[in-house]
N, C-alpha and C positions, 0 to 999 in steps of 0.2 A: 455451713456447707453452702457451695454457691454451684447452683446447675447452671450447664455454660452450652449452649445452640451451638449447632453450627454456623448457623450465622452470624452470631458473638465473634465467636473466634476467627471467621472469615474479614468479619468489617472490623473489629474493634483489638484480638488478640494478638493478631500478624502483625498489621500494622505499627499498633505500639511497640510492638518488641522490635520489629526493627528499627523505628526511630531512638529509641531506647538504646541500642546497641553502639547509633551512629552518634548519639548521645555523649556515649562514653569515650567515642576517638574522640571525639569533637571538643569535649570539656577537659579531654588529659592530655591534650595537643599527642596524641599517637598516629602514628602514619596506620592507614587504613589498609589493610589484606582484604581483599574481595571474600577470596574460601573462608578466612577467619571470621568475620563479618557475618556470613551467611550460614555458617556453623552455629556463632555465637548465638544469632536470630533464632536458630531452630532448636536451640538448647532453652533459650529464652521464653521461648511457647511451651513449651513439652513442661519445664518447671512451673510458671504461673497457672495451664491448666491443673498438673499437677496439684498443686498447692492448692486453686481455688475448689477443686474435688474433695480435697479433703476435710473433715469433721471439728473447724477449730476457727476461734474466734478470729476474726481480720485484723488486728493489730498484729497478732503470732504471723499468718500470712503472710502480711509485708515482711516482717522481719525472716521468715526463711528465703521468700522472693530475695529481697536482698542478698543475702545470703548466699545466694545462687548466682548471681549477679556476680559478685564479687570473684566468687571461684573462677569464674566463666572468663569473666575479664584478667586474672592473674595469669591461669591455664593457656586459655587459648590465645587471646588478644593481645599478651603478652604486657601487659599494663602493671606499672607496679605495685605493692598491694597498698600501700599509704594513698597514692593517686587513684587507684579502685576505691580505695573506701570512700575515698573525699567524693569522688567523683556519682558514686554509686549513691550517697547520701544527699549529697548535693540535688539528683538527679530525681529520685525519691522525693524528697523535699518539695521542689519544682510542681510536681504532680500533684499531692496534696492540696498545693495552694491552688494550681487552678482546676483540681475537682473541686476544692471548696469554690473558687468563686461560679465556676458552673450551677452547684446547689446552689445558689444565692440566687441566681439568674433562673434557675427553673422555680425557686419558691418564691421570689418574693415579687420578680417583674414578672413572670409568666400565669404564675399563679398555677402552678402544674401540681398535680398532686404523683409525688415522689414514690408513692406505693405501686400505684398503678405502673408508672412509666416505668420503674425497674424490674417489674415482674411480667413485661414484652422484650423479647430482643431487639425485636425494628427498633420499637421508641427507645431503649436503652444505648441503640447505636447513633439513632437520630440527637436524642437529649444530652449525648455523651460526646456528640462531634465537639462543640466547643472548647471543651476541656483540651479537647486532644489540640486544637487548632491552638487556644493559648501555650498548651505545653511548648509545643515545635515552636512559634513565635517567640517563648521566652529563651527558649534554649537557642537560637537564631541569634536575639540581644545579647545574650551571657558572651556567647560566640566571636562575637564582634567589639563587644567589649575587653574580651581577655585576647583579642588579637591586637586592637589599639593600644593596648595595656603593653604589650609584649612586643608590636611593633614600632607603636610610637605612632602610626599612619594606617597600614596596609590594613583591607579585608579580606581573608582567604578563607575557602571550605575545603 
């Protein structure tokens, strides 16, 4: 079970989830709906707090997160469900890798002690920016790559 601040979820749960969302037009080439978008975002929040409320190890988590994801993105966003999944996997995947390099960077160059910083929300939102800022940056590359890919040339968001 993971207790979630308000300020968690102000700096750190909004945020992801909408870039998360813009995530998924953005890597399944879907034309964007604002209300859909902002629906999806607020579906997106309500499920991960959800999820991280509740009594169950964090591997399970992700995979209902996901889960939710995917629904969200068939339902509302209108995404198909092979390109949800890839897309929602893909996406998940992404995250992982630069929460782990995050950890790397708070234990090994910082020398942070990991216990303390995740049981503050301030430090957990401070210690946890980078993560978020590799995530957007790599989803940015992916972006621009599957548009080169797709266009031959052109960059579009």
């Amino acid at each position: 079970m993971f207790e979630m601040s308000l300020l968690y979820l102000v700096g750190r749960v909004i945020p992801e989830s909408l870039f998360f969302v813009w995530a998924f037009y953005a890597l399944s080439q879907t034309k964007m709906k604002i209300k859909r978008y902002l629906l999806s975002a607020i579906i997106g929040v309500v499920v991960i707090c959800g999820v991280k409320l509740l009594p169950i190890d964090f591997g399970v988590h992700t995979l209902i997160s996901m889960t939710g994801y995917i629904i969200t993105n068939v339902l509302i966003n209108k995404i198909s469900i092979v390109k949800s999944i890839i897309v929602t996997l893909g996406v998940t995947i992404i995250e992982f890798i630069c929460e782990i390099m995050d950890l790397f960077i708070i234990q090994n160059i910082l020398h942070g002690n990991t216990e303390y910083i995740f049981s503050d929300s301030k430090l957990k939102i401070l210690y946890g920016a980078p993560s978020f800022i590799f995530f957007i940056l790599f989803v940015f590359v992916l972006r621009f790559l599957i548009n080169k890919v797709r266009n031959n040339s052109r960059f579009e968001f």
